[in-house]
Structure formats: structure tokens, C-alpha cells
MARBANU-923683 format. One record per residue: residue number from 1; chain; x, y, z of N, C-alpha, C, CB in turn. Coordinates in nm, 2 decimals. Glycine has a CB too. Example, Ala and Ser with C-alpha at 12.3 -4.5 7.8 and 13.67 -1.06 7.14 Angstrom:
BEGIN
<r 1,'A',<1.32,-0.57,0.78>,<1.23,-0.45,0.78>,<1.32,-0.33,0.78>,<1.13,-0.45,0.90>>
<r 2,'A',<1.28,-0.22,0.71>,<1.37,-0.11,0.71>,<1.29,0.00,0.79>,<1.41,-0.06,0.57>>
This chain:
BEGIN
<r 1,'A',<2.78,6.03,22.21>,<2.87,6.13,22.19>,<2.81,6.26,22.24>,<2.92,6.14,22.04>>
<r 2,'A',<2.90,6.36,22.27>,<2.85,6.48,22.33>,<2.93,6.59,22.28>,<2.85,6.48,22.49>>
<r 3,'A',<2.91,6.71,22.31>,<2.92,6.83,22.28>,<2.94,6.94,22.38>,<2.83,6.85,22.21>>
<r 4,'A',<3.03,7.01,22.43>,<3.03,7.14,22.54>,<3.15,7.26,22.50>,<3.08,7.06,22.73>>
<r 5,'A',<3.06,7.35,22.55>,<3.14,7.48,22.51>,<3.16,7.51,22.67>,<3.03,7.62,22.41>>
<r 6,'A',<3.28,7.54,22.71>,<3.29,7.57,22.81>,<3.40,7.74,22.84>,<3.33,7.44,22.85>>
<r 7,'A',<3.37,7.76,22.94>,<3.40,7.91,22.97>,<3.48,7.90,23.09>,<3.26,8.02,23.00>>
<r 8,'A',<3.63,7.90,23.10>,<3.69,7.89,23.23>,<3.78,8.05,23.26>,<3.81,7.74,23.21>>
<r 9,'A',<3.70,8.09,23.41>,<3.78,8.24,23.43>,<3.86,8.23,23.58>,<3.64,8.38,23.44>>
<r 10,'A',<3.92,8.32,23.57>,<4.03,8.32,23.69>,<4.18,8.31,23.65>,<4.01,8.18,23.79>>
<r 11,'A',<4.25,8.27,23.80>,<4.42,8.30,23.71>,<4.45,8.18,23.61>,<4.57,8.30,23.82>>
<r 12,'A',<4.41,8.16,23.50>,<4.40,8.06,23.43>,<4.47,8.06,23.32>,<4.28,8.04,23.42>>
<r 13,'A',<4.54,8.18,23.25>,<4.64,8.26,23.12>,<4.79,8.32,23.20>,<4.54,8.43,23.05>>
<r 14,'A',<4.84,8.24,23.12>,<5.00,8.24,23.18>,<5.04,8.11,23.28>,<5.02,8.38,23.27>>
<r 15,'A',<4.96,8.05,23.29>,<4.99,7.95,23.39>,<4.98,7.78,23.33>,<4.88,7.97,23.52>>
<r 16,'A',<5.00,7.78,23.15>,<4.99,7.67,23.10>,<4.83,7.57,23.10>,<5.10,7.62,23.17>>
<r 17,'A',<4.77,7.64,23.14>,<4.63,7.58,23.12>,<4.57,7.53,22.99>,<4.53,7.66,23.17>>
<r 18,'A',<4.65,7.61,22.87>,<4.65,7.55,22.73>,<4.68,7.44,22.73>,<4.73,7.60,22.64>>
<r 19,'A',<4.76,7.43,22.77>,<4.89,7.28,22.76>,<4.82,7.20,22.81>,<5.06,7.28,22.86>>
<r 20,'A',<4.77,7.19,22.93>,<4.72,7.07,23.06>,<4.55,7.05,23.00>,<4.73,7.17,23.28>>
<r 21,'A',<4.51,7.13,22.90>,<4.39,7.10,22.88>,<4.40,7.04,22.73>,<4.30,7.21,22.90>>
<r 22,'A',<4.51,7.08,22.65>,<4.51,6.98,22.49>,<4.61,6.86,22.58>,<4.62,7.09,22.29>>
<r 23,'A',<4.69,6.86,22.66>,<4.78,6.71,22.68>,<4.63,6.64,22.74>,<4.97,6.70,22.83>>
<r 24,'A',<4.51,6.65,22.84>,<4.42,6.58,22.89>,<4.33,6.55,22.76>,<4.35,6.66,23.02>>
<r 25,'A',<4.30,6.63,22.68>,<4.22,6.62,22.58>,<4.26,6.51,22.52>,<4.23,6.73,22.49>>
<r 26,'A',<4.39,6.50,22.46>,<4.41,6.41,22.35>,<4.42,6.29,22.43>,<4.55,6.44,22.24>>
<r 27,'A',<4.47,6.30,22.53>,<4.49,6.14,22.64>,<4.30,6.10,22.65>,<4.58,6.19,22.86>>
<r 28,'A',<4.22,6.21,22.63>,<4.11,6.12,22.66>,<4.05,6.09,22.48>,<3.99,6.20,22.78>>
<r 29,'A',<4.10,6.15,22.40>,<4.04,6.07,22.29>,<3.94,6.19,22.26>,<3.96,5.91,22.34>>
<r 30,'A',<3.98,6.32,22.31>,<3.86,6.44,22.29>,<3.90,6.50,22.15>,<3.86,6.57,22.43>>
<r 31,'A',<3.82,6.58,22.09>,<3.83,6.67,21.97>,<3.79,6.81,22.00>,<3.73,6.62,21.86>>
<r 32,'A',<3.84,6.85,21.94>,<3.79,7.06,21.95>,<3.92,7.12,21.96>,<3.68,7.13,22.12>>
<r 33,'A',<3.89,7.22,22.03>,<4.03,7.34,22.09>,<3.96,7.39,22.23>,<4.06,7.52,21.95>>
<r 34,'A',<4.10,7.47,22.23>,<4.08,7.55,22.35>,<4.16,7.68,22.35>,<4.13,7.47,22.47>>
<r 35,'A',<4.16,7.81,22.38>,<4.18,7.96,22.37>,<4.20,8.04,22.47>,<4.09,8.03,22.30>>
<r 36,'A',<4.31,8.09,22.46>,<4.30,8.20,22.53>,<4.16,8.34,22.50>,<4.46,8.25,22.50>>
<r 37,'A',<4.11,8.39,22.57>,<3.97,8.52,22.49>,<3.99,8.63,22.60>,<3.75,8.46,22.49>>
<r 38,'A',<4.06,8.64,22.68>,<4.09,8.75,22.76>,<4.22,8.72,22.87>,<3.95,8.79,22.83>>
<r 39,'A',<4.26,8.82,22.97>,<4.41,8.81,23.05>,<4.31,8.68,23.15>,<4.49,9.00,23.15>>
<r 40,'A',<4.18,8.65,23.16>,<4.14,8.58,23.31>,<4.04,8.49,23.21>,<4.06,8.69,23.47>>
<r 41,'A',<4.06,8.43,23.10>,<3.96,8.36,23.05>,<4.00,8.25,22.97>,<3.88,8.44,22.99>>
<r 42,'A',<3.94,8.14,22.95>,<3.98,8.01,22.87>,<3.83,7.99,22.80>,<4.04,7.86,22.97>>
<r 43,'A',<3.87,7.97,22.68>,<3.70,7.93,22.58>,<3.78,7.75,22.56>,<3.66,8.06,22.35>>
<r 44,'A',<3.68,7.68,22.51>,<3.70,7.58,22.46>,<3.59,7.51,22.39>,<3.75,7.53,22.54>>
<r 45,'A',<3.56,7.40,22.32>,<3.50,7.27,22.29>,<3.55,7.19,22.28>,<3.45,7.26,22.22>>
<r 46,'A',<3.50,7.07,22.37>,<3.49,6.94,22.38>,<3.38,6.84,22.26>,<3.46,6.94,22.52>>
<r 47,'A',<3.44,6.79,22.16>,<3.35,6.67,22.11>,<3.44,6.52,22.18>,<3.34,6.68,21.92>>
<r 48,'A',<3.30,6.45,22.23>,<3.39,6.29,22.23>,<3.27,6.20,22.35>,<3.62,6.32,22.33>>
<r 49,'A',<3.31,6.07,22.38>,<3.22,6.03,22.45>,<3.22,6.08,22.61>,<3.23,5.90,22.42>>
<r 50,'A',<3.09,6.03,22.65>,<3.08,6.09,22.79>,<3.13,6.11,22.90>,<3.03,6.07,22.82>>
<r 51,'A',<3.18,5.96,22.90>,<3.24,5.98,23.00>,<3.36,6.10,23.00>,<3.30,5.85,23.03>>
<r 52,'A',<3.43,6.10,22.88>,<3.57,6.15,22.85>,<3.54,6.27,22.89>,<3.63,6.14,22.70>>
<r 53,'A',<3.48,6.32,22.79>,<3.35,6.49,22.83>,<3.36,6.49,23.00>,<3.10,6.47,22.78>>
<r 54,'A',<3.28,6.43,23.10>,<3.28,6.45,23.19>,<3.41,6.42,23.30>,<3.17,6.40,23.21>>
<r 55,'A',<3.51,6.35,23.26>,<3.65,6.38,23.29>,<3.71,6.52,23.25>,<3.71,6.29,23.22>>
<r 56,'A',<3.71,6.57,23.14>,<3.77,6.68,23.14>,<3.72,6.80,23.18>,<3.80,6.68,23.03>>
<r 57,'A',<3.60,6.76,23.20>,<3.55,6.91,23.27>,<3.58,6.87,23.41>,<3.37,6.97,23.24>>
<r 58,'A',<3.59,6.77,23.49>,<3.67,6.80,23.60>,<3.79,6.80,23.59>,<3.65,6.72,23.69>>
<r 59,'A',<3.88,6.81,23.52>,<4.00,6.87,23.48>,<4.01,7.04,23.48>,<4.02,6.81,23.35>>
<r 60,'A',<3.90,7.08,23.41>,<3.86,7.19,23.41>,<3.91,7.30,23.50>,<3.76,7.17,23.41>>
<r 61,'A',<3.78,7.21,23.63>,<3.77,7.28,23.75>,<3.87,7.31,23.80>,<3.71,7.24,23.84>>
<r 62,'A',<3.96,7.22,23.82>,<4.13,7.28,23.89>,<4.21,7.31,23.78>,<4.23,7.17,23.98>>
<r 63,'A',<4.23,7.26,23.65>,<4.37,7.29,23.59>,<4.48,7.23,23.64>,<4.42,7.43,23.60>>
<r 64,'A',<4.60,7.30,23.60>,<4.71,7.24,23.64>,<4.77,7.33,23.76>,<4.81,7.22,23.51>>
<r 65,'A',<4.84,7.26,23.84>,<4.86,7.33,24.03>,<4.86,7.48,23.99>,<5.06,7.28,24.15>>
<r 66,'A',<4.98,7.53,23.92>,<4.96,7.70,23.88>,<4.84,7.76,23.87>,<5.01,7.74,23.76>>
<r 67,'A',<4.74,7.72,23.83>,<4.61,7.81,23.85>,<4.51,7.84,23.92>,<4.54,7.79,23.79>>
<r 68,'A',<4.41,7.92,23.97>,<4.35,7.93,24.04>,<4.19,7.96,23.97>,<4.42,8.01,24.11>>
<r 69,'A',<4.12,7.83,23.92>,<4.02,7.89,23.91>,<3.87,7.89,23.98>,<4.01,7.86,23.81>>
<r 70,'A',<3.83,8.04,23.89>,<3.71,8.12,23.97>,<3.60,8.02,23.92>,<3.68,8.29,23.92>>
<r 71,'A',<3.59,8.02,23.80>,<3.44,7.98,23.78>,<3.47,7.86,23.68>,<3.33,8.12,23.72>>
<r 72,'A',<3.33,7.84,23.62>,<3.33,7.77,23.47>,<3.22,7.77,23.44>,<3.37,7.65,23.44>>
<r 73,'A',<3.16,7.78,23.33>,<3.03,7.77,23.22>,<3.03,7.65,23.18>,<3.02,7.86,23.09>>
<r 74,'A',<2.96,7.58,23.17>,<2.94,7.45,23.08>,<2.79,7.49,23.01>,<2.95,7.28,23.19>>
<r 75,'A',<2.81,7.55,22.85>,<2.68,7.53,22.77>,<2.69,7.37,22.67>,<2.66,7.68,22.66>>
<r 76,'A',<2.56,7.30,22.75>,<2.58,7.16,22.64>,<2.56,7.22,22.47>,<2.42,7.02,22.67>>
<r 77,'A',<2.59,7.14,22.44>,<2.53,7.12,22.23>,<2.53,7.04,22.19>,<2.59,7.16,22.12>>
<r 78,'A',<2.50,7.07,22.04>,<2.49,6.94,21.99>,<2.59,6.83,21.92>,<2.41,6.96,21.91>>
<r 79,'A',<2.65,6.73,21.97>,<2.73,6.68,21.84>,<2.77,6.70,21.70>,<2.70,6.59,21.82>>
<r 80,'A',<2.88,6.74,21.67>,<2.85,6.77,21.49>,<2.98,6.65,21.46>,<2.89,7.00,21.40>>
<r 81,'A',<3.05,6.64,21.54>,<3.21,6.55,21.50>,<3.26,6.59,21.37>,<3.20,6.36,21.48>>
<r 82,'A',<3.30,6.73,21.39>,<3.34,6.82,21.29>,<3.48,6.82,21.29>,<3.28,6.94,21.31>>
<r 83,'A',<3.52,6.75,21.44>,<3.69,6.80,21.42>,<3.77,6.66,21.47>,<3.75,6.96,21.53>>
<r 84,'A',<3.86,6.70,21.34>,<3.96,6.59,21.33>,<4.04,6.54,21.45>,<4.06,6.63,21.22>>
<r 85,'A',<4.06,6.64,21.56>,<4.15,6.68,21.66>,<4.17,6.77,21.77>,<4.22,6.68,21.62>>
<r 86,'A',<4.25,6.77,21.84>,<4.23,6.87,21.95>,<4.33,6.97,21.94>,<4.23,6.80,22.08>>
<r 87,'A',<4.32,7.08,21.92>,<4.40,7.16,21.89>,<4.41,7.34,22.02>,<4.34,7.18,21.72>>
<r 88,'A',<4.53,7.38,21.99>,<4.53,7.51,22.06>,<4.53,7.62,21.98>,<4.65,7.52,22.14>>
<r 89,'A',<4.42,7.76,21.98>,<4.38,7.79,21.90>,<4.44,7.93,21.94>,<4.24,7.75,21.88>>
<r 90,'A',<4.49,8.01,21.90>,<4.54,8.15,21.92>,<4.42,8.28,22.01>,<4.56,8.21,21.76>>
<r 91,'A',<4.47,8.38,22.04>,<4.38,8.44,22.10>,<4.30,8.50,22.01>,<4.42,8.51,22.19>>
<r 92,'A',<4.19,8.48,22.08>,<4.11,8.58,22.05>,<4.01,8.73,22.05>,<4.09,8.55,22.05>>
<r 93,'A',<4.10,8.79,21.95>,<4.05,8.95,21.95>,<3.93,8.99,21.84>,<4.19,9.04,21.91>>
């Protein structure tokens, strides 16, 4: 089981990337959330097995056709399997 905090920037807010990353999430069996944290930024965590983890972060990289993203952060961690589910989490101010 694995653990990643990931940082997705570019046109990535307003273009449903919430949506296309909790509908991939829960299809792979992943746990955590994901957030809007600025007009060009997506936060998230991933708990779940590896492979799944490494599926969704190539999901990541493109999103869904509307977006255009710039970059991404992947900081590994540690497993805690703290969360029940995968959720969309409000912004953050």
C-alpha cells in the first residue's frame, strides 16, 4: 500500500479536474481527496495499492481533454489508511 501528496498546476480549476480525478479515484479503489488551493492549482492524496497509485498519477499528468497541465509534484509518504474514501474537499483558504 502506498501514500502520495500530489501538487497539480496549470489550467487545471474550472475545467472539472475535481470530477475526473474522484470518478478515476473511486474506479481504482483509491482513498483520500482532492482540492482546489489556488485559480492554477490541484492538492490531493492518494492512499491505495500501487499499481492503482501509479495509474492515477498518470491520470494526473493529463486530466480530463479541458485542461492543460503545467507541472506536478509527487511527495511519497507514509501509509496511514486513514480514510474511509475518496472525497472532493472545498477550497482552500
Amino acid at each position: 500500500m502506498r501514500r502520495v501528496h500530489v501538487f497539480i498546476s496549470g489550467e487545471v480549476v474550472g475545467v472539472f479536474f475535481r470530477s475526473f480525478i474522484e470518478n478515476n479515484a473511486i474506479r481504482l479503489g483509491i482513498k483520500g481527496w482532492v482540492r482546489n488551493i489556488e485559480d492554477d492549482e490541484i492538492e490531493a492524496v492518494f492512499e491505495g495499492k500501487d499499481h492503482a497509485i501509479d495509474k492515477i498519477i498518470e491520470l494526473c499528468k493529463d486530466g480530463p481533454a479541458s485542461a492543460d497541465v503545467e507541472s506536478i509534484e509527487i511527495d511519497e509518504g507514509i501509509y496511514s489508511g486513514e480514510f474511509l474514501d475518496f472525497r472532493v474537499k472545498s477550497w482552500f483558504f
